[in-house]
C-alpha positions in Angstrom: 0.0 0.0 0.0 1.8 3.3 -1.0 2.0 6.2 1.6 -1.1 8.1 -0.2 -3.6 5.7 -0.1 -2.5 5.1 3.8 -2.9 9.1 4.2 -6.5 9.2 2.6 -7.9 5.8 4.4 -6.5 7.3 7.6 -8.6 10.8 7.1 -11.7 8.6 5.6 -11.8 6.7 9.2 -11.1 9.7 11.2 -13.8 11.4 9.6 -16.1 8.5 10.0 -15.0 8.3 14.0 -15.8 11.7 13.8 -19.4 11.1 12.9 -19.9 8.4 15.4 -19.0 10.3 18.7 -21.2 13.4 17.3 -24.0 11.1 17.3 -23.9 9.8 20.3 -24.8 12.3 22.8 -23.5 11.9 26.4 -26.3 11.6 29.1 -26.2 13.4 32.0 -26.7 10.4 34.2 -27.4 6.6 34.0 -29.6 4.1 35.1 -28.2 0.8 36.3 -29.4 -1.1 33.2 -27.9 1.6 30.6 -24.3 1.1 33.2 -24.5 -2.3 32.7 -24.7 -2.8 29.5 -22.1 -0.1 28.7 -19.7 -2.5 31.1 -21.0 -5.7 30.2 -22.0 -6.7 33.8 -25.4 -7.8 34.9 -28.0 -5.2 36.0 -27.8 -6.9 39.4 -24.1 -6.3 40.0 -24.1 -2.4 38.9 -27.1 -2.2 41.5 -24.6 -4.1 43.8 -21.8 -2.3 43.9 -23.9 0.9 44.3 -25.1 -0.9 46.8 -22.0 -1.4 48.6 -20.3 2.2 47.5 -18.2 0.4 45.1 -19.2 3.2 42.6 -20.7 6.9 43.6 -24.2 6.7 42.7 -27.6 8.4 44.2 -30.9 7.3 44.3 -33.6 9.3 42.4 -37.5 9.2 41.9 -38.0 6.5 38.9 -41.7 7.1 38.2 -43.0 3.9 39.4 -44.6 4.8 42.9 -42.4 5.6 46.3 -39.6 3.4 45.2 -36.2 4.9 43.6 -33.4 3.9 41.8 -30.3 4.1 41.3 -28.9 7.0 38.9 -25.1 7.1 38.5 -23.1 9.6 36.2 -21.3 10.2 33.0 -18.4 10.9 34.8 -18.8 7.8 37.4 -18.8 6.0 34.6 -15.9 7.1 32.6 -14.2 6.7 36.3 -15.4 3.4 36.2 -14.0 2.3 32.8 -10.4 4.0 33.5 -9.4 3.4 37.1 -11.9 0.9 38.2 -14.3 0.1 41.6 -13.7 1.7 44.4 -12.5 -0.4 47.2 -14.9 -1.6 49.3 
């Protein structure tokens, strides 16, 4: 493959990676369900380790009666994928 066509393939998926991340908008905050399949854990164990303040998280009003659940945020999150659960 000759330097050129290396160039132009490199700006064609730069300009496609581009797209993607101006697509997907960044939510405030997260239910435990949207968390866990961002990790690929179970529901269960995001809602476990909030639990257990293994990740900062708060609980919030859901919508469905008294009960409330657990909300955690972008930036928990990108915590989360970089440095990993807090120790219990």
């Amino acid at each position: 493959m000759k330097e050129e066509e290396l160039f132009q393939r490199l700006e064609r998926i730069e300009l496609l990676l581009e797209n993607l991340t101006d697509n997907m908008s960044a939510k405030e905050f997260y239910s435990t369900s949207e968390v866990a399949e961002m990790l690929g854990r179970a529901e269960f164990t995001v809602r476990e380790w909030c639990r257990h303040g293994r990740i900062l998280a708060e609980k919030r009003p859901c919508g469905r009666g008294r009960n409330k659940e657990w909300m955690i945020s972008h930036d928990e999150v990108q915590r989360i994928r970089n440095e990993g659960l807090l120790p219990l």
